[in-house]
BADO-908180 format. One line per 10 residues: number of its first residue (from 1); their letters; for each residue x, y, z of C-alpha. Coordinates in steps of 0.05 Angstrom, whole numbers. Layout:
BEGIN
NUM = A = X,Y,Z; ...;
//
This chain:
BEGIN
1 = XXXXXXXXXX = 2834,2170,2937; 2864,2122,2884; 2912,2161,2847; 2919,2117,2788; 2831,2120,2780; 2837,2196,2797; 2882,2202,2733; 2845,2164,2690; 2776,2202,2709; 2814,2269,2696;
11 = XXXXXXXXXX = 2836,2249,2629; 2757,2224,2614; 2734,2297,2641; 2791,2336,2604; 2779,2288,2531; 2697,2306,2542; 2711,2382,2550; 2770,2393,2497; 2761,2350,2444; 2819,2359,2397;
21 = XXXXXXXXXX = 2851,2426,2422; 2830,2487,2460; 2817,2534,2397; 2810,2595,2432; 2869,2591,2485; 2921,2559,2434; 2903,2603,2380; 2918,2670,2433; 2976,2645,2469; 3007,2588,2444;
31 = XXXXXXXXXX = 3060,2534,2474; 3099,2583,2508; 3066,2638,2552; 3065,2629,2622; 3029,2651,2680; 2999,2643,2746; 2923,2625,2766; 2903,2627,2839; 2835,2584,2858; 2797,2634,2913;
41 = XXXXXXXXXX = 2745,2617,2957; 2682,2660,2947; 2642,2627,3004; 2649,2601,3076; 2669,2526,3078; 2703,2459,3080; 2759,2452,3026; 2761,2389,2984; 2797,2379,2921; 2878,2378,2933;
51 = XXXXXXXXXX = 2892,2315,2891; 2844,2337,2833; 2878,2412,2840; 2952,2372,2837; 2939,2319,2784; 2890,2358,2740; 2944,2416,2719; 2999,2370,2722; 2968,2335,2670; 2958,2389,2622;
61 = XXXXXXXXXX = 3040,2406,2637; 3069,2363,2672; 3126,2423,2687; 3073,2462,2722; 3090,2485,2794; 3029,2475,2844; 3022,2503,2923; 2956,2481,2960; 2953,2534,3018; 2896,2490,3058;
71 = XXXXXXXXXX = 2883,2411,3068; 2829,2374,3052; 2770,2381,3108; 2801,2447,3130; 2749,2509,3139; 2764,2560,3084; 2731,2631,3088; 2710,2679,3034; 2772,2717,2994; 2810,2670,3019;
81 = XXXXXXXXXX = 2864,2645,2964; 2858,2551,2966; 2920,2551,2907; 2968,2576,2860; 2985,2550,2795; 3044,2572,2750; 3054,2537,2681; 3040,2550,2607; 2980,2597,2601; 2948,2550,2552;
91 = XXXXXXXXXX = 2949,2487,2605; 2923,2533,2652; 2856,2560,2611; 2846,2480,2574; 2843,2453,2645; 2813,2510,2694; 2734,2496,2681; 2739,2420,2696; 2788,2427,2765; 2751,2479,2786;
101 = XXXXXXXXXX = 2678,2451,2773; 2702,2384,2816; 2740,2428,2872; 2665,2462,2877; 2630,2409,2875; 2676,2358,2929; 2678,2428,2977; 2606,2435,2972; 2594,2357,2999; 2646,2367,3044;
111 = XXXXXXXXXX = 2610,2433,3075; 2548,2398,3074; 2573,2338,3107; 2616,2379,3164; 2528,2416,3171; 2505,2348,3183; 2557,2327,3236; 2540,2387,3275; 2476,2390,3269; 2472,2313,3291;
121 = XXXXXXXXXX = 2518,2333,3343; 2528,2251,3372; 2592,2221,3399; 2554,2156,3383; 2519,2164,3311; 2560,2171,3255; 2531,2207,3189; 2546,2161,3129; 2529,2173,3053; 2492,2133,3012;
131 = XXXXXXXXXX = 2495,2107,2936; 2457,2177,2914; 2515,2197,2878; 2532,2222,2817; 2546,2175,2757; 2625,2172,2748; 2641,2219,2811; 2631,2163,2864; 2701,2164,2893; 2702,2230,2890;
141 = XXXXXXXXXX = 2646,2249,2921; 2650,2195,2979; 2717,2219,2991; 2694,2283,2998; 2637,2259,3056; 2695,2231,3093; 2736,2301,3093; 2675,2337,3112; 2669,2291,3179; 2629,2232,3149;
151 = XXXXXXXXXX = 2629,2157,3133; 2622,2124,3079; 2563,2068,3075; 2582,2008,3017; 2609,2037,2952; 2571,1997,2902; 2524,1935,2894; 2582,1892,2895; 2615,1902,2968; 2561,1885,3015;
161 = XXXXXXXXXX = 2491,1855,3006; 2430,1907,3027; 2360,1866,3022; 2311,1926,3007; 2238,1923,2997; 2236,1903,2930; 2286,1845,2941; 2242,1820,2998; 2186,1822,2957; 2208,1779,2904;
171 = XXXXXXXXXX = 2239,1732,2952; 2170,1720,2993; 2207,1745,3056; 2268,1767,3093; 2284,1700,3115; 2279,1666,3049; 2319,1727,3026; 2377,1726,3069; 2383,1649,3077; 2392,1653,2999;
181 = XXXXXXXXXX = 2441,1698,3004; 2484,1669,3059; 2485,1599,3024; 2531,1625,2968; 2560,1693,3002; 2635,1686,3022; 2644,1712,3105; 2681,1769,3090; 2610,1810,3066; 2561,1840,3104;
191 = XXXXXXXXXX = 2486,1832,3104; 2445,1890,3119; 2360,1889,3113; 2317,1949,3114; 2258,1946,3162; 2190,1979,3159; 2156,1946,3227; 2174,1906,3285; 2157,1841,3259; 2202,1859,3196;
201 = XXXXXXXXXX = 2249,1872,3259; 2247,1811,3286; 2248,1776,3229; 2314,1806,3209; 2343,1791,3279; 2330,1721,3275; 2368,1718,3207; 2426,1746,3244; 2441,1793,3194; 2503,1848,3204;
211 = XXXXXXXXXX = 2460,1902,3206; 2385,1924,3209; 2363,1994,3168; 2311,2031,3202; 2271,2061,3135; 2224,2122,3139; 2224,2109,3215; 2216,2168,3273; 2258,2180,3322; 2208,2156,3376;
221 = XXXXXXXXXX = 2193,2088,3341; 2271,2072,3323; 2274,2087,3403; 2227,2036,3421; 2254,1986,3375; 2319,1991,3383; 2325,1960,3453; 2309,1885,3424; 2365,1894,3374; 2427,1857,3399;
231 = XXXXXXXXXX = 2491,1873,3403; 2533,1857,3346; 2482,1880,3302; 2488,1949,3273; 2430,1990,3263; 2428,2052,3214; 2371,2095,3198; 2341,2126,3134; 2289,2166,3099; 2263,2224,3114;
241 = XXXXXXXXXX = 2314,2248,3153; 2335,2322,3137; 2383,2369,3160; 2325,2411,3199; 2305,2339,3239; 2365,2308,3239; 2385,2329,3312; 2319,2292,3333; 2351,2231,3327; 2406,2239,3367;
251 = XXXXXXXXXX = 2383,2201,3420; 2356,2140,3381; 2414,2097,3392; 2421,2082,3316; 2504,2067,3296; 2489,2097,3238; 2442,2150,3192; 2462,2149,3121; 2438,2214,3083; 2422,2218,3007;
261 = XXXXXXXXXX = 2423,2298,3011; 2498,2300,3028; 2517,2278,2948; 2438,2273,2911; 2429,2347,2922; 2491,2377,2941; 2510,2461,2938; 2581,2470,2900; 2622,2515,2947; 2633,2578,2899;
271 = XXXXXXXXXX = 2701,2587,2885; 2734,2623,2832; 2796,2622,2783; 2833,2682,2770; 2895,2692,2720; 2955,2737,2747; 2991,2761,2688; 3081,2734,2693; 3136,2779,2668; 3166,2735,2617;
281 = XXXXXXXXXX = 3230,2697,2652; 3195,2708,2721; 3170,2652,2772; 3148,2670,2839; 3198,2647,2889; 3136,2609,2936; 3118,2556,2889; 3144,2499,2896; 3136,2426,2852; 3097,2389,2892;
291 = XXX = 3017,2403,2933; 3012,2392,3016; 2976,2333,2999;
//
């Protein structure tokens, strides 16, 4: 992840939920209590979240002391304890409910993603996101796909072109389509289209685009298809696809099958924040300044 974006996204998230001051937390404690919080996994899973865990606190005091007991993409189990956090109480409490609500919700994609992979169970198809994310939580959330055993498909409108059904309407067709595009578009971008039926298919392959979607295809007719594709071109497919069918198309000889459900829909792993009271003076000898990460 990009530290320098993480930091400014935290600050965004922490401004949103604090506003001026903490009321409650300042007003009980002050500037100078400390203590210790530990982060504990309520749930079966795949951890995601040491950067946000690291940065987030260290933000709120920057003298905090952090340990991350598991790595990003590692299996966690129920009671099991992810981190502990020693610093002022108040820095604690102000930035608790925003760490831990983007630790849940990165472990939950993460677990979902690691689902998919196994389900899929293909040393040739790789499961890949899609754009179905959530406003403001793209890196995030893409980062999380890839710790969970995923790829990531293009992060935005802007690094690769995808000629969907709408854009071949307006064009006329996906030759007019992608001959407009490649006129202006610089060789280091991709062009993928998204099919519907073989003559779309053929269509696309005498463009000699980067990579043909299979949309709201079945395994059986992606099989049948796929055999005129050449190689060079990659093939993906999408729509429809679900974690109870998903190990149907295993053997349909797509690169690629890009899932909405991994980020659109997403489960937050449950994981919960608990204060451990600090003899004033006292620091636990196991911290230390700095996460695994």
């Amino acid at each position: 992840m990009n530290s320098i974006k993480l930091r400014l996204l935290l600050e965004q998230f922490f401004i949103e939920d604090i506003g001026d001051r903490d009321v409650t937390s300042e007003l009980i404690f002050g500037n100078e209590q400390t203590g210790n919080m530990v982060f504990i996994a309520k749930d079966n899973g795949i951890f995601c979240g040491e950067q946000v865990i690291t940065t987030g606190f260290r933000l709120m005091d920057d003298h905090c002391l952090v340990k991350i007991n598991v790595r990003d993409g590692e299996k966690v189990e129920k009671g099991q304890e992810l981190a502990r956090i020693s610093g002022k109480v108040s820095a604690l409490l102000k930035a608790e409910r925003v760490i831990l609500n983007l630790v849940q919700r990165m472990s939950g994609i993460a677990t979902k993603t690691n689902e998919a992979v196994i389900a899929l169970d293909s040393v040739k198809t790789r499961i890949c996101d899609t754009r179905k994310t959530t406003p403001g939580l793209r890196m995030l959330e893409k980062y999380a796909v890839r710790c969970g055993g995923g790829y990531n498909h293009r992060y935005g409108l802007y690094d690769a072109v995808m000629i969907k059904d709408n854009h071949i309407t307006f064009a006329g067709s996906i030759s007019k389509a992608v001959e407009t595009v490649k006129s202006s578009l610089g060789h280091m971008v991709k062009v993928e289209v998204e099919i519907e039926t073989k003559a779309q298919l053929l269509e696309a392959i005498g463009s000699k685009v980067d990579c043909i979607m299979f949309d709201n295809r079945t395994p059986e007719e992606i099989e049948k298809w796929i055999g005129i594709v050449p190689e060079g071109i990659l093939t993906e497919a999408s729509g429809g696809i679900t974690l109870d069918n998903l190990n149907s198309y295993r053997s349909c000889g797509v690169d690629y099958i890009s899932l909405g459900f991994l980020t659109h829909s997403v489960k937050s792993l449950d994981i919960s924040a608990k204060v451990i009271a600090e003899k004033k003076g006292e620091l636990p000898h196991e911290y230390i300044g700095v996460s695994r990460s």
